[in-house]
N, C-alpha and C positions, 0 to 999 in steps of 0.2 A: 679712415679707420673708425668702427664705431664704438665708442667707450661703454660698457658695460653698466656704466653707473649713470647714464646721460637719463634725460626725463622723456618717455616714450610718447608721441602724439599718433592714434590711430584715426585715419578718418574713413566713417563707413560710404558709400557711397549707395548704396542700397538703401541705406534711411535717409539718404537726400532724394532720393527718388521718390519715396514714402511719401514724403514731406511736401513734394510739389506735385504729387497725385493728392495730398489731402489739402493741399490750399488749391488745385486747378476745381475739385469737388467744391468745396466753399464757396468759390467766385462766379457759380453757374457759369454761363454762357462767356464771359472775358478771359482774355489772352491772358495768359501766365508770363511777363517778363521777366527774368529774375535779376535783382540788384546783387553784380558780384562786385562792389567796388569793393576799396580795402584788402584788394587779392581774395576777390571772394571771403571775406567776413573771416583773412587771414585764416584758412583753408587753402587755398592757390585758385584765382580765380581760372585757369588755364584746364583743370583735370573737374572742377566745378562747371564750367560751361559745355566743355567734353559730354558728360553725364549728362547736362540737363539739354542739351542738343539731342542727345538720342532717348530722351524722354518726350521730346517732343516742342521745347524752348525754340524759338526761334527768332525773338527781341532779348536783348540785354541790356543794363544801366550799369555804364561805369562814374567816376566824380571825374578824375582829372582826363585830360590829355592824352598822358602818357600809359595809365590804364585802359584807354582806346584801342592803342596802339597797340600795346602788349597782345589784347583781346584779339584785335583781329587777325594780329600774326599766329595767334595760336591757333585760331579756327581754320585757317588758312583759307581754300576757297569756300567755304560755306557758305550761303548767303545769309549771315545774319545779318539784323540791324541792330545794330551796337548805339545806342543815346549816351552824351557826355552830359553829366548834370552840370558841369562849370560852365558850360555856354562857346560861345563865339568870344573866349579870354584875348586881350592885344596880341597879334603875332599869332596866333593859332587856325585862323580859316584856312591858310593853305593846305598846313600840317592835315587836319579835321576831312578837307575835299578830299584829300589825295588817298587817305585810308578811307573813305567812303562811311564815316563817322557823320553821325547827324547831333548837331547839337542843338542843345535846351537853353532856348534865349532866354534870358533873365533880365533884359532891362533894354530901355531903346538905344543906349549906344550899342548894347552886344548887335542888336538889331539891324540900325545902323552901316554896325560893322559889317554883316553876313550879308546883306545889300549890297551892301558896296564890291565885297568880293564877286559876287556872282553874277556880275553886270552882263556877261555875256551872255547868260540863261535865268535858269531861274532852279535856286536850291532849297530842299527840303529843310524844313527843320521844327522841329515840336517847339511851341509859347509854353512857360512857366506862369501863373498867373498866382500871386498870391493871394491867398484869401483868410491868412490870420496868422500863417507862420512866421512872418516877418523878419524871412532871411531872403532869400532872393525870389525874383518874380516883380511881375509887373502889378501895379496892385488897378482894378476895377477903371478907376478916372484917366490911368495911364492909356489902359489900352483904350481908352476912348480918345484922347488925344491923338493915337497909335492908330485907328481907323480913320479920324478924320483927317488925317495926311496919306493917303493910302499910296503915295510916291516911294514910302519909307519900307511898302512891302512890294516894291515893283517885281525884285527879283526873287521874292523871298516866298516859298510857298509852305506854309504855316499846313502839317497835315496831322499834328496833335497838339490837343491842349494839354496841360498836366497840371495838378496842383499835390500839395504835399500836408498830412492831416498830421497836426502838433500834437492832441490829446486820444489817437484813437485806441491807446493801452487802455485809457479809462473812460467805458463805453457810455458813460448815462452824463459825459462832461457834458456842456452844453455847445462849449467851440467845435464839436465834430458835427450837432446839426446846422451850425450857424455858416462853417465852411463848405457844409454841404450843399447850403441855397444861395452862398457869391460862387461858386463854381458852378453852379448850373446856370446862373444867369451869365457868366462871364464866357462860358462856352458857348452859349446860343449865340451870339456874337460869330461865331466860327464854323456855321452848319456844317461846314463838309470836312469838317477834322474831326478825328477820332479822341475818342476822352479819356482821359485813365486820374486817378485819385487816391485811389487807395493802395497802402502800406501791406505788410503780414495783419498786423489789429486791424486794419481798414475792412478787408475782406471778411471780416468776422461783424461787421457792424451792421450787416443785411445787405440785400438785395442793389438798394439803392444807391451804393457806393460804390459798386464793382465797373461802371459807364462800360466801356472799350476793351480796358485793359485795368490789370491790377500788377505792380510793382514788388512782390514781395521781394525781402532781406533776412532778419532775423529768426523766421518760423522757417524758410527752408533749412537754415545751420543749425537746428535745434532747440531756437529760442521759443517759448511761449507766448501766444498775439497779443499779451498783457500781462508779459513781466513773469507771470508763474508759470510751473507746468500745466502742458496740456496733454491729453493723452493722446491728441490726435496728432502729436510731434513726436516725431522720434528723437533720439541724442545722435548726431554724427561724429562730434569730434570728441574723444577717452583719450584725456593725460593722467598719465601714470607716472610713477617715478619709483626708484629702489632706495628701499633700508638699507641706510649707511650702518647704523650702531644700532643695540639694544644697550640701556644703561638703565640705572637705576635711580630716581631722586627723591633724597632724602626728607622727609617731613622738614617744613621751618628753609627748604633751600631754595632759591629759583633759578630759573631756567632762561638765559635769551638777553639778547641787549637790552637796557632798561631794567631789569629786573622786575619785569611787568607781571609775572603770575609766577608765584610764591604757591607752593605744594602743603595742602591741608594735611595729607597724609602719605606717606610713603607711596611712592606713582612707579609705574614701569613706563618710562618713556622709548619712542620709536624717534632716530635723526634719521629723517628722509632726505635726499640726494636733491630737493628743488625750492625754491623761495621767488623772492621777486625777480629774478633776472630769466626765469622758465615762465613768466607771466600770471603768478598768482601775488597779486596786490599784499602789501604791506599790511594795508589794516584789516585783511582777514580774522585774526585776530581781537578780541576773545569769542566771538561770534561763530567762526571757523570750525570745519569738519571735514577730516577725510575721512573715505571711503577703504577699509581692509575688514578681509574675512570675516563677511557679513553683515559689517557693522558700519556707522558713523563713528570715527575717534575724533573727540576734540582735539585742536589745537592748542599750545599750550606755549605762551610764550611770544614776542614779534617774531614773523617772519622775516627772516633774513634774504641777503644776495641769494644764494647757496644751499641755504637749508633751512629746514623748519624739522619741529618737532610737536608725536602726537602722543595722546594717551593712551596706551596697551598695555593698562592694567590688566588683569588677570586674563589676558587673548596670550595663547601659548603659541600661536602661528609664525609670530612678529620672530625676526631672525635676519639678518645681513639678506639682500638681494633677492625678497619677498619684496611684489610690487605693491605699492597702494594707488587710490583711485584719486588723484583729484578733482577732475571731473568727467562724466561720463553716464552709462544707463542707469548706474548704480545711484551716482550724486551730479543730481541735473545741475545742469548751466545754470539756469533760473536761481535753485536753491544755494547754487554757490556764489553767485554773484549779490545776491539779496545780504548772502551772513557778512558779505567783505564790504558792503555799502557801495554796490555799483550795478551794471544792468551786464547782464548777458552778450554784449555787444561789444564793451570794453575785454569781459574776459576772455572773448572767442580773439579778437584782434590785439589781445598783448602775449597773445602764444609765443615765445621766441626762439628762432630756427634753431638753436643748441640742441632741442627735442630728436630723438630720431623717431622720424616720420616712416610709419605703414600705412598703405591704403588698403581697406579692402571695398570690393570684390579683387 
């Protein structure tokens, strides 16, 4: 049954298509794989590879395992090639071979390990190579070690590199040329494997970063390649929610747990139907704006489990089960995520299924 009062999540699928016609434009000549891990950037990674299969997607990046798994139950026979970014984890090469999941070595026992499994033949699988982000990956000396035993890749046929760029929101850092020239040196290492490097901000950083393939995540779900809007992104996902009350507060009274904002002057306040348990952060607040008839209304007050409350002073619109926008075409990701002190990223993937979900097309 659907509650009338629930917080509504639409996701466009037509501006996700947008979105990976204007990063496949961007990346010249490299494959488009798209990162739907997190359930597709909590979207549903299932009705997101859907779409972007028949846009023309034909590699994908999930994180765990079991995001593999999911993925290629849902494609069912398609041939995609689905990459796990966790690797060859303990206990996982059987699972990984049998769904025809390639994974992303990160270190020489993952290595090791996918050797070891594949003794009877020999199995694919993409090298992680760190080159400054210093979460997983093998870093420059490793894989030298890693070539000068080359027993350790008897069975193992290594047919991409990848590395992962830490700073490429902020284009003029100096860590995205520095990763750019250990990854070029760490991949010649590997003539006959394909390359890939770059991020959604990666493909925005020129020419020379795109190698193979590009990995985007955040610019397909709506996020900007660096944190703001871009006009060359669309918005996918609009959460809404409905006016519970019209009330009125009094100059000198406050509003909200804490008693955190105190009314300068007689306010028409709006109680909306969502707070932190519908995925809009706590500290939204006093930074905070929703999106109704027209306009930005500030926030006014801590968000709650349940509820928050906005300003609609002198807006005659505001009335019980009039929608507001929290985010969407109107109030981008980007800008809502910036006022609540967090990235675009967090707020796509703390949506919580309470939402009643439309898709369109």
């Amino acid at each position: 049954m659907t509650d009338l009062q629930d917080a509504r999540l639409t996701i466009d699928l037509d501006a996700l298509a947008s979105n990976y016609a204007a990063l496949k434009s961007a990346a010249g000549g490299a494959e488009i794989a798209p990162a739907v891990k997190a359930d597709g950037y909590g979207l549903g990674a299932a009705r997101v590879a859907d779409r972007l299969w028949q846009e023309g997607a034909r590699s994908f990046y999930v994180a765990r395992l079991s995001e593999g798994l999911a993925l290629r139950a849902s494609l069912g026979d398609r041939p995609a090639d689905i990459h796990v970014l966790d690797g060859a984890t303990p206990g996982s090469a059987a699972a990984l071979e049998a769904a025809d999941l390639k994974p992303v070595l990160n270190s020489l026992p993952q290595i090791e390990a996918w050797n070891s499994h594949a003794r009877d033949g020999r199995r694919a699988a993409s090298l992680h190579i760190d080159t400054g982000m210093n979460r997983l990956g093998l870093r420059l000396e490793e894989i030298k070690v890693l070539l000068g035993a080359m027993d350790r890749l008897k069975h193992v046929e290594i047919v991409q590199v990848l590395s992962h760029l830490a700073c490429a929101d902020t284009p003029d850092h100096p860590l995205n040329r520095q990763q750019l020239e250990r990854f070029t040196e760490a991949a010649a290492l590997f003539p006959q494997a394909r390359r890939s490097l770059a991020n959604s901000a990666g493909i925005f950083l020129g020419p020379d970063y795109a190698f193979d393939q590009a990995r985007p995540g955040i610019s397909l779900y709506g996020g900007g390649p660096t944190g703001v809007p871009d006009a060359r992104i669309r918005a996918v996902a609009t959460l809404e929610a409905p006016i519970l009350q019209v009330r009125n507060l009094p100059r000198g009274e406050s509003i909200g747990y804490g008693a955190t904002y105190t009314a300068t002057d007689n306010t028409r306040v709006a109680i909306v139907a969502a707070g932190y348990a519908d995925g809009l952060p706590r500290a939204a607040h006093p930074r905070g704006a929703i999106w109704f008839d027209g306009a930005l209304r500030p926030l006014l007050g801590r968000v709650s489990m349940d509820l928050l409350a906005i300003d609609i002073t002198d807006c005659d619109a505001a009335r019980p089960g009039a929608m507001v926008e929290i985010i969407g075409p109107n109030r981008l990701v980007d800008d809502a995520a910036t006022a609540a002190g967090t990235t675009a990223y967090e707020l796509l993937t703390r949506i919580a299924p309470r939402a009643q979900l439309l898709v369109r097309p």
